[in-house]
C-alpha positions as CSV (number, residue, x, y, z in Angstrom):
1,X,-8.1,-23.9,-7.4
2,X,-8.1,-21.9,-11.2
3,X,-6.7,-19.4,-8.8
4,X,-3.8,-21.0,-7.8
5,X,-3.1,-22.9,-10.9
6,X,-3.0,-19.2,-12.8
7,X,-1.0,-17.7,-9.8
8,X,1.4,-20.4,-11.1
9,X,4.6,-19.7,-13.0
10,X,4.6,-21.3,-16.6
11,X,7.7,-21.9,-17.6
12,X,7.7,-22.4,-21.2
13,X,5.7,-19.5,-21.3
14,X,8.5,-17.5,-19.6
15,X,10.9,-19.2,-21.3
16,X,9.6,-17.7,-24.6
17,X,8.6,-14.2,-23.0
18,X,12.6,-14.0,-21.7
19,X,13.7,-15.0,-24.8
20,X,12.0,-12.3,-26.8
21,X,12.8,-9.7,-24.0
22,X,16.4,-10.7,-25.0
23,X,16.6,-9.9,-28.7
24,X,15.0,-6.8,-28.1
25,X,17.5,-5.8,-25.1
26,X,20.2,-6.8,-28.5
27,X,18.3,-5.0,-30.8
28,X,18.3,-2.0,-28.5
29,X,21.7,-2.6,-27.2
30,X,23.8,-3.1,-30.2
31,X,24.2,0.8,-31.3
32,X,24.5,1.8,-28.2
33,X,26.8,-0.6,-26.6
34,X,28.1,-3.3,-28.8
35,X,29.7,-1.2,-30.9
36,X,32.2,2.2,-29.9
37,X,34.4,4.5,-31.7
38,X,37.5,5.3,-31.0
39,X,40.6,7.6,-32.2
40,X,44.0,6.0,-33.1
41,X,46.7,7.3,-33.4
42,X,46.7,8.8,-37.0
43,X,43.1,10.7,-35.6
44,X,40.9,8.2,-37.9
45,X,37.6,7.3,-36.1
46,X,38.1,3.2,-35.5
47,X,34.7,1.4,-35.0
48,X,35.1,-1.1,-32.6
49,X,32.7,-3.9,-31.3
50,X,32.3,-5.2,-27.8
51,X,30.7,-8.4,-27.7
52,X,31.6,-9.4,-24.2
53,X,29.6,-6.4,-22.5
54,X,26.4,-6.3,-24.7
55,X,25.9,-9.9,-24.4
56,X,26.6,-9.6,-20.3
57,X,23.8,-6.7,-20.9
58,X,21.1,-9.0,-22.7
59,X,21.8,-11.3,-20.0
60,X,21.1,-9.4,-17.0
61,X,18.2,-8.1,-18.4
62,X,16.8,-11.5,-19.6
63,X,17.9,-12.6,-16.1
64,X,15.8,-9.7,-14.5
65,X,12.9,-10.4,-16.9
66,X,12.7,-14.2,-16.1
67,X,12.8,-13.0,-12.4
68,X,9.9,-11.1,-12.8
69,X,8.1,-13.3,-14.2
70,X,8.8,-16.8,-12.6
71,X,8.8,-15.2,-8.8
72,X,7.4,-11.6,-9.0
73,X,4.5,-11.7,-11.0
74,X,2.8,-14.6,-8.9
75,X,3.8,-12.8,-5.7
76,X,1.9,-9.8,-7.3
77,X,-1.1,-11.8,-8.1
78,X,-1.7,-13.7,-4.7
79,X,-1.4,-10.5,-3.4
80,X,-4.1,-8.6,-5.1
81,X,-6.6,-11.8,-4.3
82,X,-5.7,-11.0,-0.6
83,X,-5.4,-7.8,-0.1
84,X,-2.7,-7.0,2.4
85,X,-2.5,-3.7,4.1
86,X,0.8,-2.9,6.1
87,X,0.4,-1.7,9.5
88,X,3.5,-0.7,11.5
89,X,3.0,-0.4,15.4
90,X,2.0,3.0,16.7
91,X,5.6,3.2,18.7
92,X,7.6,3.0,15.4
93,X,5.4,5.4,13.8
94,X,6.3,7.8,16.1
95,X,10.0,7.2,16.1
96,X,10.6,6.9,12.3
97,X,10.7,10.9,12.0
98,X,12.5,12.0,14.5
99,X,15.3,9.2,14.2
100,X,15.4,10.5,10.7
101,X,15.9,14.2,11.7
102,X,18.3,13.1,14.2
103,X,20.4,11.3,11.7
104,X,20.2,14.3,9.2
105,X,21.7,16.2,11.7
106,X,24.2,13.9,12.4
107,X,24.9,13.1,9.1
108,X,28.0,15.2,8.7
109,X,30.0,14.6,11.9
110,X,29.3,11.0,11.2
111,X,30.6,11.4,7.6
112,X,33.9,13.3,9.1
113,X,34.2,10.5,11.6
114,X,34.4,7.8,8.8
115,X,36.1,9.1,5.7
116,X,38.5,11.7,7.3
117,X,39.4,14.7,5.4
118,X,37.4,13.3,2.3
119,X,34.1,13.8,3.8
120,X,34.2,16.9,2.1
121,X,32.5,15.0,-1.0
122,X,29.7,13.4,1.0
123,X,29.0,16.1,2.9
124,X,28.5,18.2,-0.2
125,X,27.4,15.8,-3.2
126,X,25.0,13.5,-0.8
127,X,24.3,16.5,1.5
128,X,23.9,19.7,0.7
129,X,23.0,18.9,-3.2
130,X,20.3,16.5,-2.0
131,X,19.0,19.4,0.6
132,X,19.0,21.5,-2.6
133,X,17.1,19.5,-5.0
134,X,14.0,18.9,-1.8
135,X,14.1,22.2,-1.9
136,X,13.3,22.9,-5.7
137,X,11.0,19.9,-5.4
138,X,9.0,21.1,-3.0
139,X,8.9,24.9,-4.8
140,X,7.6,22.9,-8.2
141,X,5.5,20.9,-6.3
142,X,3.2,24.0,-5.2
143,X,2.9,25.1,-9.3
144,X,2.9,20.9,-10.4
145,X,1.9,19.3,-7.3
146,X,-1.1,21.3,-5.6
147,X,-2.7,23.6,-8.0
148,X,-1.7,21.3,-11.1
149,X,0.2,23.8,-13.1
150,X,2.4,21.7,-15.6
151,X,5.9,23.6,-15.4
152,X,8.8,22.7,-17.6
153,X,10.6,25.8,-17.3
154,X,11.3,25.6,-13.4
155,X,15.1,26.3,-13.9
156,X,14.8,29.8,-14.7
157,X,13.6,30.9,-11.4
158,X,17.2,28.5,-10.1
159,X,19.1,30.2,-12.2
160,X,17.1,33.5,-11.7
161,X,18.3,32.8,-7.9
162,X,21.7,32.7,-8.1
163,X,22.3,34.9,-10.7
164,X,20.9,37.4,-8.1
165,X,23.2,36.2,-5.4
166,X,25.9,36.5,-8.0
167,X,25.9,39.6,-9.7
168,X,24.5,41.4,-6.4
169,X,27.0,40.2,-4.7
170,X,29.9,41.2,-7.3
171,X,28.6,44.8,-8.3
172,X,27.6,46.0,-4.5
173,X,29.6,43.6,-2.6
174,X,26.5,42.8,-0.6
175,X,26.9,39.4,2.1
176,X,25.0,36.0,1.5
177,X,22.7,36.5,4.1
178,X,21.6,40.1,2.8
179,X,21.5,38.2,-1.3
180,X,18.9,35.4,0.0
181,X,16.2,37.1,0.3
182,X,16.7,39.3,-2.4
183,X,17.0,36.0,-5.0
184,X,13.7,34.5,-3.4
185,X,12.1,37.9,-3.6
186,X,13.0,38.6,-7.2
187,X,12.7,35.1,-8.8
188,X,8.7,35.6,-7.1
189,X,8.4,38.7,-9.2
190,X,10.0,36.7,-12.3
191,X,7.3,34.3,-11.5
192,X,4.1,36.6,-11.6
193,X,5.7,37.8,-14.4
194,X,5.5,34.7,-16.0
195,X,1.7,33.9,-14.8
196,X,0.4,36.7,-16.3
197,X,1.1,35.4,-20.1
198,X,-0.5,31.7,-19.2
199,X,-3.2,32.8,-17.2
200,X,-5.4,31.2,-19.8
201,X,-3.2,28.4,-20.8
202,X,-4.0,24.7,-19.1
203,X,-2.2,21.4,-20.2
204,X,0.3,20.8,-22.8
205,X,-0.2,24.9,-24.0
206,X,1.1,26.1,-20.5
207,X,3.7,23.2,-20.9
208,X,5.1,25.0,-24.0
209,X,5.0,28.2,-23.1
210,X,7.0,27.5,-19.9
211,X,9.6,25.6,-21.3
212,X,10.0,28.8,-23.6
213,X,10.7,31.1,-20.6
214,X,13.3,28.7,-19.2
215,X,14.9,28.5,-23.0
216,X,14.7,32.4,-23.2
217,X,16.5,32.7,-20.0
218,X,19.3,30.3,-19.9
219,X,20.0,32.4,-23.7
220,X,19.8,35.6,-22.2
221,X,22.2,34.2,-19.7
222,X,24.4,33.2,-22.4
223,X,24.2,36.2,-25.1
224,X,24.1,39.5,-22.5
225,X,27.9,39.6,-21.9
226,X,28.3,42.6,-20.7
227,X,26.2,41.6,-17.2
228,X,26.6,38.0,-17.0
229,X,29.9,36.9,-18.9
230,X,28.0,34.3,-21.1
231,X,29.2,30.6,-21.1
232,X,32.2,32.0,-19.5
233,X,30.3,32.4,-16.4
234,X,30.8,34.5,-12.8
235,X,33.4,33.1,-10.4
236,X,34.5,34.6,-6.7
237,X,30.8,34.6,-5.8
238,X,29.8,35.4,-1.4
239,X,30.3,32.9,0.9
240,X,28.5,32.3,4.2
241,X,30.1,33.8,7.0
242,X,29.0,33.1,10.9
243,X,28.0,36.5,12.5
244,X,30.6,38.0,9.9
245,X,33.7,35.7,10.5
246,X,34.5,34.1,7.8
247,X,35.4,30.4,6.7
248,X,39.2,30.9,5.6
249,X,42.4,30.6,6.9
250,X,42.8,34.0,7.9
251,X,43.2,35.4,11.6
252,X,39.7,37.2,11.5
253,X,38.5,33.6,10.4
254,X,36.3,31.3,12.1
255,X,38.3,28.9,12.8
256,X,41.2,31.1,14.4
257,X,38.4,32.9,16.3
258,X,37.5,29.4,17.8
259,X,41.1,28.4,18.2
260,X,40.7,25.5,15.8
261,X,42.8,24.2,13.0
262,X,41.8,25.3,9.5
263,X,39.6,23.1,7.7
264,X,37.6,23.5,4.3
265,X,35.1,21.5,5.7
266,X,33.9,24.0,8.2
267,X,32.5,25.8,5.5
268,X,30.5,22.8,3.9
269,X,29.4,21.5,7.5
270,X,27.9,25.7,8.0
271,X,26.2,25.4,4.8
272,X,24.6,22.2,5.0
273,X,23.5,23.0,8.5
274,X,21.6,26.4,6.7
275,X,20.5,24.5,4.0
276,X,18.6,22.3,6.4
277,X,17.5,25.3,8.5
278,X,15.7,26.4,5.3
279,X,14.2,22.8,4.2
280,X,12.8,22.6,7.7
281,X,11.4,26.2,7.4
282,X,10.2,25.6,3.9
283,X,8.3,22.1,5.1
284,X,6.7,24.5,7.6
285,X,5.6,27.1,5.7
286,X,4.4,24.7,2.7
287,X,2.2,22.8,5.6
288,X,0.7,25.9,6.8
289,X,0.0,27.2,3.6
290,X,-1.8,23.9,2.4
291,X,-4.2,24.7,5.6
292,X,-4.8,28.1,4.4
293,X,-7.6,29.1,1.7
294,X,-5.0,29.8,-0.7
295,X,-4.0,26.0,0.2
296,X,-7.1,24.9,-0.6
297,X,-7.7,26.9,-3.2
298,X,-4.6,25.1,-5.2
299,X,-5.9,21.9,-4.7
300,X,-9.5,22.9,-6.0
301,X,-8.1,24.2,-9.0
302,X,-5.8,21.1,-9.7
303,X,-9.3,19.4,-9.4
304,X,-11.5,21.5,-11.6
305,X,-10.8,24.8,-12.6
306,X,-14.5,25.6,-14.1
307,X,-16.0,24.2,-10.5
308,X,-13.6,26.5,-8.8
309,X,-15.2,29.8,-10.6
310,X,-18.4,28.5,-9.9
311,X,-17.2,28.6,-5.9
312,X,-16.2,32.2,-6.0
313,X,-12.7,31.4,-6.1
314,X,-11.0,33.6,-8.3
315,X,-8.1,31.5,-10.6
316,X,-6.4,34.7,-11.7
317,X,-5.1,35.1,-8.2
318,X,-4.6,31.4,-7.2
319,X,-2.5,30.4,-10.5
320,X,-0.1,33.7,-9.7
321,X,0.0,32.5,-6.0
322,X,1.5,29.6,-6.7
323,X,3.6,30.7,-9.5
324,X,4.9,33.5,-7.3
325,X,5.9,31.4,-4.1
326,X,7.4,28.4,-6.0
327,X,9.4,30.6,-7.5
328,X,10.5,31.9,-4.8
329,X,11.8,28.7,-3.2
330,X,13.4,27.9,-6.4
331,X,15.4,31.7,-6.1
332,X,16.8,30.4,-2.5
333,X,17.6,27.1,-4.1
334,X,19.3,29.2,-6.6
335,X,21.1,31.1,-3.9
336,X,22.3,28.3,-2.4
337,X,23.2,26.5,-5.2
338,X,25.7,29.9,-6.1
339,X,27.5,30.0,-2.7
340,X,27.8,26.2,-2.7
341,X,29.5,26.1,-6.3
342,X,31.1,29.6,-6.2
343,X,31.0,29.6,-9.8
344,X,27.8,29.5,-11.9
345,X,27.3,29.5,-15.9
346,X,24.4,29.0,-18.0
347,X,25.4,25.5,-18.6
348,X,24.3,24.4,-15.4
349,X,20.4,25.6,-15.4
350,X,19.8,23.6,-18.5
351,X,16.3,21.7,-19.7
352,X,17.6,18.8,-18.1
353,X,17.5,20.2,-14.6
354,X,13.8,21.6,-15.2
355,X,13.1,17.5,-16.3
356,X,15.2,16.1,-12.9
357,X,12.9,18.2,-10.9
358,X,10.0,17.5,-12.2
359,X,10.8,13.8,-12.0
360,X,11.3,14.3,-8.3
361,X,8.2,15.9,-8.1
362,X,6.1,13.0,-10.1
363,X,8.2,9.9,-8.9
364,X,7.9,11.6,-5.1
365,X,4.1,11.7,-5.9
366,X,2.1,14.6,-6.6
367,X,1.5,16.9,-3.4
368,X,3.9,14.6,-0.7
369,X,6.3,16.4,0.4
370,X,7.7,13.4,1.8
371,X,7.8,11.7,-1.5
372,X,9.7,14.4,-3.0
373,X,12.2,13.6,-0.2
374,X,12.6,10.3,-1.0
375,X,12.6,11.1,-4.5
376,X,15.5,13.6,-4.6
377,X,17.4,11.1,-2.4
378,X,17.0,8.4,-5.3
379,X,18.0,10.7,-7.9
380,X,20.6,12.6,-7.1
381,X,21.9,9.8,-5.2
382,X,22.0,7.2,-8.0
383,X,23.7,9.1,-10.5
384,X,26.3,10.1,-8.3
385,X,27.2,6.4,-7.5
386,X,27.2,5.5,-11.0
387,X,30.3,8.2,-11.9
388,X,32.2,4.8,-12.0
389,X,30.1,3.8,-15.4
390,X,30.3,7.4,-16.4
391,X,29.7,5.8,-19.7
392,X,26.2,4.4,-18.9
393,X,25.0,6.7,-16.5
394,X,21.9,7.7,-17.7
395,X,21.1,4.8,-18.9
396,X,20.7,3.2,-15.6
397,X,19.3,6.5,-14.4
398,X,16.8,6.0,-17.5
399,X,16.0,2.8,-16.6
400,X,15.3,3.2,-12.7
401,X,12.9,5.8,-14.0
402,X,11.2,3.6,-16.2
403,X,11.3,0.9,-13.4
404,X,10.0,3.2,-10.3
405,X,7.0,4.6,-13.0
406,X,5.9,0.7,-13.7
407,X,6.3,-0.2,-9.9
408,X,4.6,2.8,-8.6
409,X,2.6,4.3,-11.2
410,X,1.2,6.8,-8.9
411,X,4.8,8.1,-7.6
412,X,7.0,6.5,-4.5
413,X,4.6,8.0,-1.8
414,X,1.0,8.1,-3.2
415,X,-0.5,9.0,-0.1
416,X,-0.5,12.3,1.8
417,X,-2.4,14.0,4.8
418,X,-5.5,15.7,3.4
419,X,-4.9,19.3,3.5
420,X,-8.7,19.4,5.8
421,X,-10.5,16.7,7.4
422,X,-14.3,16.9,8.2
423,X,-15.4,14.7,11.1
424,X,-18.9,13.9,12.0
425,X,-20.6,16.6,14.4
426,X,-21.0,15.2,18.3
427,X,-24.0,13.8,19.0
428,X,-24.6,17.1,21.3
429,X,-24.6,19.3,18.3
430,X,-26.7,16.8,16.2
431,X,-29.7,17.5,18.5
């Protein structure tokens, strides 16, 4: 009965507890939203106030905060007196994946069938830029992730990538498919070039020292003219071609080869198709490799480095392993990202990316590859619907971070498949 009397909501007690939620969300709220600058006419900065939105802001969050703790919070508390474990029959189990698969590959002939000639956006912005971002997930999530390597300077080996696919392909007119390899092959050398320094580093040290190399990169990007054309960037960079016919209106294209009517989404619906021919391929490899012993040997390291010397297991080679081959998905990612935009510039490998993806590594939960799935989804996907509210973007974004981190502390898929399971030996063996 105490139980159920403290399971309880108290409402004066939320009352107060809303109430001072509420002049914090106006304390916080007033710089930032109730009051706004603006040029007239004569070029004077005017300081405006807007009373109506801030206080619509306090509300919702006092709304959201009384919620929380009137129907949430005792929800929460009954169920951690019963614990409740959520066990989905074996037949759906078995269909969730491949009903997902299927709608991925459906996803852009259904998007063509419902928005017409402006599927072009949701093929690309919610299809091929999602596929992207898994893909650099899953690459930081071998250095972060498995043998717990704390990376902040992830975006060079992206921009490494398709800086490769763009200045090969300008200076030796090489195709996309030849320039793929080459960017996941080089940014791997950029990344055992980068291990060898922080060999000895661990924690917020190798943090630093990482987020240095992406800094030094993006302003060697911006200050060597003469190769990369600084902030004014490389345009006309290879497309994708289908056995060499090309995506354009011309009659060698693909589209006259197959007697169809030109479209600019024939291109997009190729390259999302490739981008999720390499996902798939890169869930593969990544499962194989977690089997492996240099698999394990990430894992033991992210554990306990000093135990993992004591095993025989050397960390020199382990840390420059992982370096090396997420790195190397982050060069195809780069790749791709080049032929997608066909215009790249130092502005877009900034420290912000090398945060987003780490975010979708740690919200995703550490080591799931599934999680980073469903983490890329939810942030790529929410700031792209919130365009409308350009103006407070990333505040929401901010704030569904902070809300996913206090919801699920331990990332949005906390559990994974053990890279080795030991079972107990048959009784035959025993004796």
């Amino acid at each position: 009965m105490p139980d159920e009397a403290a399971a309880r909501p108290n409402l004066q007690s939320a009352l107060r507890k809303t109430a001072v939620t509420a002049l914090l969300a106006f304390g916080l709220f007033l710089p930032l939203i109730g009051f706004n600058t603006v040029q007239n006419i004569r070029n004077e900065l005017v300081l405006e106030t807007r009373w109506p939105l801030l206080f619509t802001f306090v509300a919702i969050i006092a709304g959201l905060r009384f919620f929380h703790l009137v129907v949430v919070a005792p929800m929460l508390a009954e169920r951690a007196r019963t614990p409740f474990r959520l066990a989905l029959p074996a037949s759906l189990l078995a269909w969730i994946m491949p009903a997902v698969i299927g709608f991925i590959l459906v996803y852009p002939l259904l998007a063509m069938l419902i928005a017409g000639p402006g599927a072009g956006k949701w093929i690309d912005n919610f299809g091929i830029q999602i596929l992207i971002y898994v893909l650099l997930g899953w690459g930081l999530n071998i250095v972060v992730g498995l043998a717990g390597l704390l990376d902040l300077g992830y975006v060079a080996f992206y921009a490494i990538g398709a800086y490769t696919c763009a200045l090969l392909g300008k200076q030796f007119d090489l195709s996309f498919w030849m320039l793929l390899p080459l960017a996941g092959v080089l940014a791997a050398f950029w990344g055992v070039l980068l291990g060898f320094p922080v060999l000895r580093l661990r924690g917020d040290y190798l943090a630093v020292v990482t987020l240095a190399f992406g800094e030094i990169i993006r302003l060697v990007l911006i200050n060597w003219k003469e190769v990369t054309q600084g902030s004014a960037g490389i345009g006309g960079l290879p497309r994708p071609t289908f056995f060499g016919l090309p995506f354009n209106a011309s009659p060698d294209g693909f589209a006259a080869w197959l007697g169809l009517e030109f479209s600019p989404l024939h291109r997009l619906v190729f390259l999302y198709y490739v981008v999720f021919a390499a996902v798939v391929l890169t869930a593969i490899v990544i499962g194989r490799l977690r089997r492996l012993p240099v698999g394990r040997s990430w894992e033991a390291l992210r554990e306990d480095e000093i135990a993992c010397r004591a095993l025989g297991i050397n960390p020199t080679n382990v840390k420059l392993s992982a370096f090396a081959i997420g790195a190397m998905f982050g060069g195809f990612a780069g790749c791709f990202f080049a032929t997608r935009q066909g215009f790249i510039s130092p502005e877009s490998f900034t420290f912000i990316e090398s945060a987003t993806i780490l975010a979708i590594v740690v919200l995703g939960g550490m080591g799931s590859q599934l999680g980073v799935v469903l983490a890329a989804l939810v942030l790529v996907t929410l700031p792209e619907f919130g365009r409308a509210f350009a103006e407070f973007r990333m505040l929401v974004f901010g704030a569904a971070m902070v809300g996913i981190m206090v919801w699920r502390p331990r990332g949005l898929l906390s559990y994974r498949e053990p890279s080795l399971l030991l079972h107990p030996a048959p009784a035959d063996a025993a004796r």
